[in-house]
C-alpha positions as a Markdown table, in Angstrom:
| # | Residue | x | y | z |
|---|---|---|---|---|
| 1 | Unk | 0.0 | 0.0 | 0.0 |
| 2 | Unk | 1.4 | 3.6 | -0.7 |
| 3 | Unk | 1.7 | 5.9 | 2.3 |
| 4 | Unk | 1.8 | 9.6 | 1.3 |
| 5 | Unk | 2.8 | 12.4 | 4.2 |
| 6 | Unk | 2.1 | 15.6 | 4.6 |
| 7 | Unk | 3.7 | 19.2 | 6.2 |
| 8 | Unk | 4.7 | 18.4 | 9.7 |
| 9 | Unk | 3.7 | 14.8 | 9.1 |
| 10 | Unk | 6.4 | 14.2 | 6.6 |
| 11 | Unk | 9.4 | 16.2 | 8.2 |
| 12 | Unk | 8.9 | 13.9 | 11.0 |
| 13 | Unk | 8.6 | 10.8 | 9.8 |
| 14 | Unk | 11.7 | 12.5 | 7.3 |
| 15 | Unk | 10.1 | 11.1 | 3.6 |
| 16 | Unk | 7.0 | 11.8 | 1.4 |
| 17 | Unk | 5.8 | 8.2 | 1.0 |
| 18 | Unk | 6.7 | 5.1 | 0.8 |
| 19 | Unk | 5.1 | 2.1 | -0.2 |
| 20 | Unk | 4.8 | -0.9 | 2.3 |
| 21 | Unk | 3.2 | -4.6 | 2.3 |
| 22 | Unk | 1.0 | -4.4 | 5.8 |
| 23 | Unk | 0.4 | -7.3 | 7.8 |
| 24 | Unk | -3.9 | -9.0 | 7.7 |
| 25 | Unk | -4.3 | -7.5 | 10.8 |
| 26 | Unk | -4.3 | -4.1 | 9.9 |
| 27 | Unk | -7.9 | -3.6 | 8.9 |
| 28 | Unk | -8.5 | 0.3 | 9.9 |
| 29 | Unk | -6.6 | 3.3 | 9.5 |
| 30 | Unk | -6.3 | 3.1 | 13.3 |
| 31 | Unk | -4.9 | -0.4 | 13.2 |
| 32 | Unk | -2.3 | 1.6 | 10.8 |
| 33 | Unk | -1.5 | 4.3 | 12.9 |
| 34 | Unk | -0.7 | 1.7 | 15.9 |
| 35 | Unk | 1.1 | -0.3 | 13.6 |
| 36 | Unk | 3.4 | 2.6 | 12.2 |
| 37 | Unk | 4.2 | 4.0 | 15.2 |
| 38 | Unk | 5.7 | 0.6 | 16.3 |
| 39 | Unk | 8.1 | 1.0 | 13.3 |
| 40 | Unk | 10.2 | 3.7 | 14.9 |
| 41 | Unk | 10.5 | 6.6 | 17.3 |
| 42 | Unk | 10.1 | 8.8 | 13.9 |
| 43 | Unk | 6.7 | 7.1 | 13.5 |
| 44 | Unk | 5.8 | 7.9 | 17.1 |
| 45 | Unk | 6.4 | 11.2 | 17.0 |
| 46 | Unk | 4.8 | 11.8 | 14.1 |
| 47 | Unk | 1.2 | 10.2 | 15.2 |
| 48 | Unk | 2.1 | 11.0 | 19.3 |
| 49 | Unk | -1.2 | 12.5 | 19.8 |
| 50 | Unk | -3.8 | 10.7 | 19.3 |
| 51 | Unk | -6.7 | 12.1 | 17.3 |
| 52 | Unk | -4.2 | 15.1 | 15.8 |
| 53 | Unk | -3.2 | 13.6 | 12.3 |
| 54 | Unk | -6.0 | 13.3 | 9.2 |
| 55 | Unk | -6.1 | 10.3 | 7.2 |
| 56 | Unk | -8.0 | 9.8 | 3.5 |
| 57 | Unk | -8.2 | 6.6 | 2.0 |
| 58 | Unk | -7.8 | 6.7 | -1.9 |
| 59 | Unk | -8.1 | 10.4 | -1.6 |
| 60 | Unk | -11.2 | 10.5 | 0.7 |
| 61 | Unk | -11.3 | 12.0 | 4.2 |
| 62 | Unk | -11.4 | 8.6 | 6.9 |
| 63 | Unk | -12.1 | 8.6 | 10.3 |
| 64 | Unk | -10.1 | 5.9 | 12.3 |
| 65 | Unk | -12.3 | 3.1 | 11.8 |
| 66 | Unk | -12.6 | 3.1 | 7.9 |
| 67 | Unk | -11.7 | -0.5 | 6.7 |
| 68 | Unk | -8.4 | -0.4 | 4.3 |
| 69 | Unk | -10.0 | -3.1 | 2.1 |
| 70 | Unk | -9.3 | -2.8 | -1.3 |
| 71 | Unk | -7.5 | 0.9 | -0.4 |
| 72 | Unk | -4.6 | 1.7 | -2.8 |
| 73 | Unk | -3.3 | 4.7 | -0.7 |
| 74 | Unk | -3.5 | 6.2 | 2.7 |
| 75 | Unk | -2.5 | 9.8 | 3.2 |
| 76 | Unk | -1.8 | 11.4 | 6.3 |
| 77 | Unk | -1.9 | 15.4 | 7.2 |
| 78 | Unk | -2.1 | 17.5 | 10.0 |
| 79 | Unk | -5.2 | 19.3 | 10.5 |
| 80 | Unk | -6.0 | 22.5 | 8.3 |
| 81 | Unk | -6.7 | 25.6 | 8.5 |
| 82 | Unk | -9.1 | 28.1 | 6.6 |
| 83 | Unk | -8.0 | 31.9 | 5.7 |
């Protein structure tokens, strides 16, 4: 699966994307976030706080329990802001 970050995401984790083979038991995008910050201390610091980074599946916004079935890519972003 390809795993795209974004601003303050990406400096952290210190690459754009990357593409990775996940394990069956990552079903959710929060079974990916627990998984990914198991990877590293880069990975853990980039998804520290719970709740704080955005996910969208195939380019559509996902809350933690959207199912990664069939998903081609997973982007993460911190929130935005409007001006």
């Amino acid at each position: 699966m390809k795993l795209v970050y974004f601003a303050w995401v990406r400096e952290r984790i210190g690459r754009p994307e990357e593409t990775l083979d996940l394990p069956p038991e990552v079903a959710t995008v929060a079974d990916l976030v627990a998984w990914l910050k198991d990877r590293g201390e880069e990975y853990a610091y980039a998804f520290e706080t719970e709740g704080v980074v955005r996910a969208a599946v195939d380019r559509v916004h996902a809350k933690p329990g959207t199912s990664l079935s069939g998903a081609r890519e997973v982007a993460f972003f911190p929130p935005m802001t409007g001006g």
